[in-house]
VMD Tcl script that builds the backbone (N, CA, C; Angstrom):
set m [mol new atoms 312]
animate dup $m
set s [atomselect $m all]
$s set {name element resname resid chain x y z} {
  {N N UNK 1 A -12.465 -19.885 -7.953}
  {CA C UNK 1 A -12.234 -18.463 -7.947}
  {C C UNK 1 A -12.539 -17.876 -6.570}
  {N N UNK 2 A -13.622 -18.309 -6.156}
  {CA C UNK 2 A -13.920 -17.381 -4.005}
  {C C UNK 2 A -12.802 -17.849 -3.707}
  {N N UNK 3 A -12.362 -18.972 -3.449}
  {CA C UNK 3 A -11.854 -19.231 -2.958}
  {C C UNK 3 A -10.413 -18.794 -2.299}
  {N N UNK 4 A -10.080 -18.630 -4.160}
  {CA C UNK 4 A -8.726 -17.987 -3.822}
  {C C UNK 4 A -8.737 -16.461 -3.534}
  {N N UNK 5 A -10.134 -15.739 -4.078}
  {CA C UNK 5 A -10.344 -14.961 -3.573}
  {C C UNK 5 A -10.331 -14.448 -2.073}
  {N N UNK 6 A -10.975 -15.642 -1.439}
  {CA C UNK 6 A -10.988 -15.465 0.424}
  {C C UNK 6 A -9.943 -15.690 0.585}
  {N N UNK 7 A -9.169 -16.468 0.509}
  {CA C UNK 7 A -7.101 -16.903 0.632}
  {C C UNK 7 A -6.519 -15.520 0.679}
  {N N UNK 8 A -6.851 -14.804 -0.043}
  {CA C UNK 8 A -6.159 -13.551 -0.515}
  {C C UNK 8 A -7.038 -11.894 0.138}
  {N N UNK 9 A -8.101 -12.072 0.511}
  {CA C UNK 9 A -8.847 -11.300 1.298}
  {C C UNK 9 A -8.114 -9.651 1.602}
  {N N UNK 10 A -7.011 -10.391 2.656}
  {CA C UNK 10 A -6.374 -9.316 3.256}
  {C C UNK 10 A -5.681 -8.400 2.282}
  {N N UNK 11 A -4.980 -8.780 1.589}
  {CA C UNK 11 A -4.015 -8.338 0.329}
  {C C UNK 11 A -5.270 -7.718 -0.739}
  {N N UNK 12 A -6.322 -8.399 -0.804}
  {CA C UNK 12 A -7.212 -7.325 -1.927}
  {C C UNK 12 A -8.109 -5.956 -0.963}
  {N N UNK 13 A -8.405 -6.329 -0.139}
  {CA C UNK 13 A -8.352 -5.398 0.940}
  {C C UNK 13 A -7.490 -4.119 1.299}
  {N N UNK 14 A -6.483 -4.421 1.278}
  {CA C UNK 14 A -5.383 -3.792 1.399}
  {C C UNK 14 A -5.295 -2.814 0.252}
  {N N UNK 15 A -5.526 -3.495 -0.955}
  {CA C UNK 15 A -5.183 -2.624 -2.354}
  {C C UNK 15 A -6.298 -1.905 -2.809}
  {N N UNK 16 A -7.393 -2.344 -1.828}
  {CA C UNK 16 A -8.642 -1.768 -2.100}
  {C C UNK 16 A -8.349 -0.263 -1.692}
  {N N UNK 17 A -8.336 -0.159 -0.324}
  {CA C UNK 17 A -7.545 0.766 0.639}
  {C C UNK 17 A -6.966 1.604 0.366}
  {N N UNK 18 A -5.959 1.397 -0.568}
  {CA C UNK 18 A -4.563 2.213 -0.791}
  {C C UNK 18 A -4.835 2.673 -2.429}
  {N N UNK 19 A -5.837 2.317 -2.924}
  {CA C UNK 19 A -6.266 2.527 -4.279}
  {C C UNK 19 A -7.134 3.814 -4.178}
  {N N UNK 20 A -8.295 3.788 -2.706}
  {CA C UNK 20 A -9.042 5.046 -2.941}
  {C C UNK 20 A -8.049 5.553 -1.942}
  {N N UNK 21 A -7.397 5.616 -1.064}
  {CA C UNK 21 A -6.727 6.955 0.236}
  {C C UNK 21 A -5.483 6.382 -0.552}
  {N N UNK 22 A -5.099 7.293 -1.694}
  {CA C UNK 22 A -3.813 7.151 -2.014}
  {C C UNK 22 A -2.521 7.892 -1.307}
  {N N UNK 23 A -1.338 7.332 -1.114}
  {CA C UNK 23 A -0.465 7.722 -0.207}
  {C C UNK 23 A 0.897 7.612 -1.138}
  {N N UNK 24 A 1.325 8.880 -0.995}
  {CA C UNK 24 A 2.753 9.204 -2.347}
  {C C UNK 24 A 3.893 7.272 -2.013}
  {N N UNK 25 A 4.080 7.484 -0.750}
  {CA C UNK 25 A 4.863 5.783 -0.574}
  {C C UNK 25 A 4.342 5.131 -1.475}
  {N N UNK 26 A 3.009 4.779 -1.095}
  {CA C UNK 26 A 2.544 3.835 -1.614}
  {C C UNK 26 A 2.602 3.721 -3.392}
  {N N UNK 27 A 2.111 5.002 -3.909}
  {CA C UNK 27 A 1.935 4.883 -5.058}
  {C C UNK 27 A 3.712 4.641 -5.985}
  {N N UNK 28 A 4.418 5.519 -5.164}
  {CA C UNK 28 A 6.026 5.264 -5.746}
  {C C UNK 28 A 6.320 3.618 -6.154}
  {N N UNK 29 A 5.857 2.912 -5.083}
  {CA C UNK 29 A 5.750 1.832 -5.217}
  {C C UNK 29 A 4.728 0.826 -6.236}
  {N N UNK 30 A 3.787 1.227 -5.729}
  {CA C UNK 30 A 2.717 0.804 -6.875}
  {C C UNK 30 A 3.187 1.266 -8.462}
  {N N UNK 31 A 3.691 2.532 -8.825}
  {CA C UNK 31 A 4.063 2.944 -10.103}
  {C C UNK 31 A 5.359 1.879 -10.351}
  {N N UNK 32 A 6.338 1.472 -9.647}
  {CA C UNK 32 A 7.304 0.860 -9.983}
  {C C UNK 32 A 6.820 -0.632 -10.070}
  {N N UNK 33 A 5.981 -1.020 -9.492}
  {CA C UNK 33 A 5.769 -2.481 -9.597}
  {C C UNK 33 A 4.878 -2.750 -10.766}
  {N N UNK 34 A 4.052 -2.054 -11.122}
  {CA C UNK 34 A 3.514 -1.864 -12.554}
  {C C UNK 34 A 3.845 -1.412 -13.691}
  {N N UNK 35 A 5.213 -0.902 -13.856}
  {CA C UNK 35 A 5.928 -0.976 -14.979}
  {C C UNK 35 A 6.904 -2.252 -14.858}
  {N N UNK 36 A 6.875 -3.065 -14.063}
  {CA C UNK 36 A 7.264 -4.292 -14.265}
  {C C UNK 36 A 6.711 -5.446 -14.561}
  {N N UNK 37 A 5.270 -5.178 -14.592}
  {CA C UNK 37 A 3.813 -6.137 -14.703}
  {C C UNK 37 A 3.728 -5.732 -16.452}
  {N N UNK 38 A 4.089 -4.237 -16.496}
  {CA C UNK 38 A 3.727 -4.031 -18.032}
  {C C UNK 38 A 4.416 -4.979 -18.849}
  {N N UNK 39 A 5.974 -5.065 -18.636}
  {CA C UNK 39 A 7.065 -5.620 -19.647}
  {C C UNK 39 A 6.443 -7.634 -18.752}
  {N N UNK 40 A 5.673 -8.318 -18.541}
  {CA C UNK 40 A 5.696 -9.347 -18.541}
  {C C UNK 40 A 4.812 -9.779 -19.547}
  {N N UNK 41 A 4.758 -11.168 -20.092}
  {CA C UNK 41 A 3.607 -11.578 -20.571}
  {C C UNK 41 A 2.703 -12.224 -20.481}
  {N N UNK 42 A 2.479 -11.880 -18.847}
  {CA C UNK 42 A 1.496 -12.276 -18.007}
  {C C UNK 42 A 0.224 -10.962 -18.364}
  {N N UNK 43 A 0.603 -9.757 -18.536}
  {CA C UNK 43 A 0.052 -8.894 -18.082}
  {C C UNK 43 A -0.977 -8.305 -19.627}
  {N N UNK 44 A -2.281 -8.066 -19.356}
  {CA C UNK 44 A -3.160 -8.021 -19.882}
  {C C UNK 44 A -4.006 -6.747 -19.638}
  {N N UNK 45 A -4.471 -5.835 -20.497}
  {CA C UNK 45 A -5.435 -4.663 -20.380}
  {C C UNK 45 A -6.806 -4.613 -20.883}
  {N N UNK 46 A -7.120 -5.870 -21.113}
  {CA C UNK 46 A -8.438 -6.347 -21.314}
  {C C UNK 46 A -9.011 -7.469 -19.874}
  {N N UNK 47 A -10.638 -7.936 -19.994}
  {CA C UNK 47 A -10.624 -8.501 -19.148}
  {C C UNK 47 A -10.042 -10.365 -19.086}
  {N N UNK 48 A -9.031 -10.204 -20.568}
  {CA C UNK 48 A -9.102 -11.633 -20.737}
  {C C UNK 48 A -8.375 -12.060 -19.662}
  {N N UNK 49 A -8.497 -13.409 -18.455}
  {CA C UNK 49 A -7.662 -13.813 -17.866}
  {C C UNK 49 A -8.023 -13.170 -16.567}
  {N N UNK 50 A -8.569 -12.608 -16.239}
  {CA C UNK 50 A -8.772 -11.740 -14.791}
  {C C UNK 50 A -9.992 -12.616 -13.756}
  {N N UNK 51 A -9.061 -12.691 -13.072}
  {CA C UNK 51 A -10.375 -13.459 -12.063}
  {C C UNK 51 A -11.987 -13.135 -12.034}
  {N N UNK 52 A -11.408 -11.573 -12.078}
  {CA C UNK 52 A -12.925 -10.348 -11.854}
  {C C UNK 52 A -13.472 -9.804 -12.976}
  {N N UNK 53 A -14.321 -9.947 -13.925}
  {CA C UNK 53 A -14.202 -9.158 -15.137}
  {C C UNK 53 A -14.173 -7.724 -14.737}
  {N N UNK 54 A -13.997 -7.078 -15.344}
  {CA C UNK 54 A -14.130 -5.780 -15.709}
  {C C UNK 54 A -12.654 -4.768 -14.149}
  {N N UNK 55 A -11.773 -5.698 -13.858}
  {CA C UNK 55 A -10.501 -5.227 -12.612}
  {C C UNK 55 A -9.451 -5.130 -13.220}
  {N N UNK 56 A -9.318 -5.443 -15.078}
  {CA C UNK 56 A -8.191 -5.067 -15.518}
  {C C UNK 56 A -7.419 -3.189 -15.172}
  {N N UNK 57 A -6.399 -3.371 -15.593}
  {CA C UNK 57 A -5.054 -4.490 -16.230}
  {C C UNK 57 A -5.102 -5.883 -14.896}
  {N N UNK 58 A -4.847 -6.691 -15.368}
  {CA C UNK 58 A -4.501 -8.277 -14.845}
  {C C UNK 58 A -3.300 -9.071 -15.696}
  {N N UNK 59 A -3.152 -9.701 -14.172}
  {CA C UNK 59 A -2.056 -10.797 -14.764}
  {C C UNK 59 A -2.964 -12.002 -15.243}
  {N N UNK 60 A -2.839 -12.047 -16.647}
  {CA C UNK 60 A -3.928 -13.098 -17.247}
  {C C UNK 60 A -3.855 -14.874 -16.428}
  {N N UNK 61 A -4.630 -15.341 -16.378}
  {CA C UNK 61 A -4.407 -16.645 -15.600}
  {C C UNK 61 A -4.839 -17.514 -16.447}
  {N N UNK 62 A -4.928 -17.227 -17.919}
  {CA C UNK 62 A -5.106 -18.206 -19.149}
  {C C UNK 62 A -3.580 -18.655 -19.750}
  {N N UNK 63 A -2.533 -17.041 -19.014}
  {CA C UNK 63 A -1.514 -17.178 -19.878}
  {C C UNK 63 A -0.556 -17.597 -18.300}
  {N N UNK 64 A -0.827 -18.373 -17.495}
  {CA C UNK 64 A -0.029 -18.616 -16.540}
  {C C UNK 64 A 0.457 -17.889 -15.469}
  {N N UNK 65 A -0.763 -16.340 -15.142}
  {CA C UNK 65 A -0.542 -15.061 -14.494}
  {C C UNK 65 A -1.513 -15.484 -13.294}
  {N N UNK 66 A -1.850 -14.732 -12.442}
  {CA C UNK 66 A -2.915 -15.109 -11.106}
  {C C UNK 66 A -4.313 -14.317 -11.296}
  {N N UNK 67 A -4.200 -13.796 -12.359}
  {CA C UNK 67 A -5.637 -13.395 -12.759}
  {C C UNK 67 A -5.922 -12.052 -11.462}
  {N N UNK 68 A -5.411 -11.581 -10.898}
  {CA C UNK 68 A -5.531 -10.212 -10.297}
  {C C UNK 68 A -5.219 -9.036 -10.551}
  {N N UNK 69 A -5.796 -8.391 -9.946}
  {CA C UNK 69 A -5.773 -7.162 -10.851}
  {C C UNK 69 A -4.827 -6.259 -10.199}
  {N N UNK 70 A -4.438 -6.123 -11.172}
  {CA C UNK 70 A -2.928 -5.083 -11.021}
  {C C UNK 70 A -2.977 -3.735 -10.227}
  {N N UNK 71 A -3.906 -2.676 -10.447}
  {CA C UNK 71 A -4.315 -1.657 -9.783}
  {C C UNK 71 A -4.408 -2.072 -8.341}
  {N N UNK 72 A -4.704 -3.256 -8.082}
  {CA C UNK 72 A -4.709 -3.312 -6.420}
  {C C UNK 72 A -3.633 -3.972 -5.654}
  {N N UNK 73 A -3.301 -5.390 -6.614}
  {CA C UNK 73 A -2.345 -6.053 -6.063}
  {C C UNK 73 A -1.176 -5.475 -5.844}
  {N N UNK 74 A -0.467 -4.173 -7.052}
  {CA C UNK 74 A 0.606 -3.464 -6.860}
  {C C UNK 74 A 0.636 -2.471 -5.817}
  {N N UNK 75 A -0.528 -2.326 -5.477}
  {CA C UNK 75 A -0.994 -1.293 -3.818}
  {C C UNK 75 A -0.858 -1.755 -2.597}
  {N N UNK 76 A -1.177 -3.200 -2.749}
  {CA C UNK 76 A -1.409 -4.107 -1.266}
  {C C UNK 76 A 0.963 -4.392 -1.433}
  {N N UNK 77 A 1.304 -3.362 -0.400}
  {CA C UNK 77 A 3.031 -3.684 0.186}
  {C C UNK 77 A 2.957 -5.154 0.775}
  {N N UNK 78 A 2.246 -6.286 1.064}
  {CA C UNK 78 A 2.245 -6.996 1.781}
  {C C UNK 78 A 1.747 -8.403 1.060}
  {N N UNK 79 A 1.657 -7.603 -0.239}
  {CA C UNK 79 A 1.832 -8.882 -1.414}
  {C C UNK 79 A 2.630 -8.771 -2.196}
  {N N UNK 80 A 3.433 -9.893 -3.029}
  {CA C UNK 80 A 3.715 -10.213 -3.584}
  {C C UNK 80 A 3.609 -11.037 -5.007}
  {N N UNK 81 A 4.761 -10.739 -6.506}
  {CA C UNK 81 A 3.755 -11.176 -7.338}
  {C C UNK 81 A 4.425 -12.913 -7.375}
  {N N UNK 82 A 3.276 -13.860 -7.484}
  {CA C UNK 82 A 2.918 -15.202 -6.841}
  {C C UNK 82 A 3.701 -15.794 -8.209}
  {N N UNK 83 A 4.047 -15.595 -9.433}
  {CA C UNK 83 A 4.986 -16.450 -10.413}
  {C C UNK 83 A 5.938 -17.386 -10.052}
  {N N UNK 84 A 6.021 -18.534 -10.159}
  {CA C UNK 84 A 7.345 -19.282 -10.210}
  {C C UNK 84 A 8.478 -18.799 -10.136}
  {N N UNK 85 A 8.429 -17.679 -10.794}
  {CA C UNK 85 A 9.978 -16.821 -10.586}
  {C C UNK 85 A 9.508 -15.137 -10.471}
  {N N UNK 86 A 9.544 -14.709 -9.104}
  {CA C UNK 86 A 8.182 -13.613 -8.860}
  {C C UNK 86 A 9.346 -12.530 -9.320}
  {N N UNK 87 A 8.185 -11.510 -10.088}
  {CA C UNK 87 A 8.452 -10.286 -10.902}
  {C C UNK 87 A 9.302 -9.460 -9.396}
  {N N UNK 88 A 8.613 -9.313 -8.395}
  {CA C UNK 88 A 8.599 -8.177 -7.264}
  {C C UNK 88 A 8.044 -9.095 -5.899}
  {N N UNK 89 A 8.336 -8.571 -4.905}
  {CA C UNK 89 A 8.093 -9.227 -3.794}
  {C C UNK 89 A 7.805 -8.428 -2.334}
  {N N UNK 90 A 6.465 -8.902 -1.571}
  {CA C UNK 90 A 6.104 -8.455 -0.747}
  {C C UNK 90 A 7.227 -7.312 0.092}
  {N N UNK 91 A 6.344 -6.161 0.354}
  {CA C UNK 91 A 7.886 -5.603 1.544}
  {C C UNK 91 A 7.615 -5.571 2.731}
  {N N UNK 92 A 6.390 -5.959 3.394}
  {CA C UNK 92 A 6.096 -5.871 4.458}
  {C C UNK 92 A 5.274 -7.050 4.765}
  {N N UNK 93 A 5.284 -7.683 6.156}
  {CA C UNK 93 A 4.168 -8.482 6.624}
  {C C UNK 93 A 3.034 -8.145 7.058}
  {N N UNK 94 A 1.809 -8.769 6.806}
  {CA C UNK 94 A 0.780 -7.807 6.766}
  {C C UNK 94 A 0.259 -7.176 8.165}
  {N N UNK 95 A 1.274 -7.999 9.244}
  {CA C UNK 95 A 1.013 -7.693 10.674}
  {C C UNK 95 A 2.118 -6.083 10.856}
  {N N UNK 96 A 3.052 -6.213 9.820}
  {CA C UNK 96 A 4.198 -4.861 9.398}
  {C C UNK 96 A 3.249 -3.774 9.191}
  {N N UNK 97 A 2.248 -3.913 8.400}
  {CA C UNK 97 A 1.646 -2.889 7.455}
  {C C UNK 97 A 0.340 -2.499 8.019}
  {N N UNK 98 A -0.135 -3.764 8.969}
  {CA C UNK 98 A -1.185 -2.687 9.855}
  {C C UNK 98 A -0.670 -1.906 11.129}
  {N N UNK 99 A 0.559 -1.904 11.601}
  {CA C UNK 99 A 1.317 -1.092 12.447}
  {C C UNK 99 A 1.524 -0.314 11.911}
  {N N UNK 100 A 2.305 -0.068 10.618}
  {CA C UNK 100 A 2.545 1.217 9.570}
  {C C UNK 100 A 1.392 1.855 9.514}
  {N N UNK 101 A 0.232 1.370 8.924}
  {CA C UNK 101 A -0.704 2.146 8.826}
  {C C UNK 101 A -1.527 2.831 10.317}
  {N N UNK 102 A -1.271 1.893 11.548}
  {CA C UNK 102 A -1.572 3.071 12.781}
  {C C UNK 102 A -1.101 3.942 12.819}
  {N N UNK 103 A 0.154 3.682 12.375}
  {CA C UNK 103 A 1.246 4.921 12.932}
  {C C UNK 103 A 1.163 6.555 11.737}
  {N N UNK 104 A 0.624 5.785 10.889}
  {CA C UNK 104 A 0.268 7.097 9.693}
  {C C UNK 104 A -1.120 7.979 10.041}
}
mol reanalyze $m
mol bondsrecalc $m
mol representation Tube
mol addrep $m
């Protein structure tokens, strides 16, 4: 679990970020990528399956999801969701999105 936690650092970082200084872009986005997390059956509103307890909604990682939590991962533009056949996909590189964010 750190592990993939540290792997992923920047991207939970990111959603950390954009979760408390919310930004209308961002959230347009975040609202659309989480009504697409809703209709999977990856996606969970308990802590079952969540890397973190208590960071639901999560994509359960009991039921073949990455166990992150949705509120952030759908915030971080510079992730993507990691499925075999991904729901939604990164829109920016994260070297994209710290230029975006100087420039804001």
């Amino acid at each position: 679990m750190l592990r993939q936690i540290f792997k992923n650092r920047k991207q939970i970082l990111e959603g950390i970020k954009n979760n408390m200084f919310k930004k209308e872009h961002v959230e347009v986005i975040a609202n659309g990528r989480m009504n697409v997390c809703k209709s999977c059956s990856n996606y969970t509103t308990d802590d079952a399956g969540c890397l973190v307890i208590g960071t639901g909604p999560c994509c359960n990682q009991n039921t073949g999801g990455c166990g992150c939590s949705l509120a952030l991962k759908t915030r971080a533009l510079s992730s993507g969701c990691p499925l075999p056949t991904p729901k939604w996909k990164a829109i920016l590189t994260d070297k994209e999105e710290d230029i975006l964010n100087q420039q804001l």
